[in-house]
N, C-alpha and C positions, 0 to 999 in steps of 0.2 A: 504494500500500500504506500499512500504517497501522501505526506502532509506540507501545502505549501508553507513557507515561510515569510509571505507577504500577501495579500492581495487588497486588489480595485475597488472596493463597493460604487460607481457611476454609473450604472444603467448602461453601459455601452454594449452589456451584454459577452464580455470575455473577462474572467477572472474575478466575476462582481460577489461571492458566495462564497466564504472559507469553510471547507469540509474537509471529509477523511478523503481522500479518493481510493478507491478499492484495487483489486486485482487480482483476486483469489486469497490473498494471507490474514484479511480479516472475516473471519464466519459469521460473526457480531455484534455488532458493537452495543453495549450493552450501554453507556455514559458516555455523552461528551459536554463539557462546560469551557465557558470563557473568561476569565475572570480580568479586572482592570490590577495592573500594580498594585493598586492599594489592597487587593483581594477580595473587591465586591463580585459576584458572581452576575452576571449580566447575560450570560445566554447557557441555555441546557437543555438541549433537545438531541432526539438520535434519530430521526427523521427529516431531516431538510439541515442545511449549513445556516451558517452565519450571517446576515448580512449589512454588520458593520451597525446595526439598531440596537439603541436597548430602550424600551419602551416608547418606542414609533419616533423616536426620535437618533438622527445619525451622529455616530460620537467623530471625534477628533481622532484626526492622526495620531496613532501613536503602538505602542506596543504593546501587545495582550498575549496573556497568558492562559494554555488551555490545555485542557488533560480529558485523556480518552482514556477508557475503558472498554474490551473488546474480548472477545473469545477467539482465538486463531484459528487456523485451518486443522492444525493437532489438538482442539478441546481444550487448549489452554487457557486460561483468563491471564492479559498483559493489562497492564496501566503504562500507561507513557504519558508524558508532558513537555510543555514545550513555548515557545513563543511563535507569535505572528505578529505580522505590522500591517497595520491597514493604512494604505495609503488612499491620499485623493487627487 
């Protein structure tokens, strides 16, 4: 699987949605969260990505924080964590 480490939120329609992107190695993903620096949690869904909102409103550039949880292809449960930057 593939997690970026940047993306667009602009409507332009390429890159606008931070998500897991698949590939066979995750079976499930069981959590995913976004949190700001400070450690507020602003996004946690495991059906659709990110898209740079937290409560209908579009946050500022800058760098967030997020951890997946997931079941692998071998029945395993991983956690990883990570950063991303939302640019505009």
């Amino acid at each position: 699987f593939q997690i970026p480490n940047a993306f667009t939120p602009n409507s332009d329609g390429h890159n606008d949605v931070f998500r897991i992107v698949e590939n066979g190695y995750v079976k499930t993903l069981t959590s995913f969260r976004v949190y700001t620096k400070s450690g507020k949690m602003i996004f946690n869904k495991i059906d659709e990505g990110w898209d740079g909102r937290y409560a209908g409103t579009m946050l500022d550039a800058d760098v967030y924080i997020w951890i997946a949880d997931f079941i692998n292809k071998n029945n395993l449960q991983e956690h990883l964590s990570g950063t991303v930057l939302l640019l505009k």
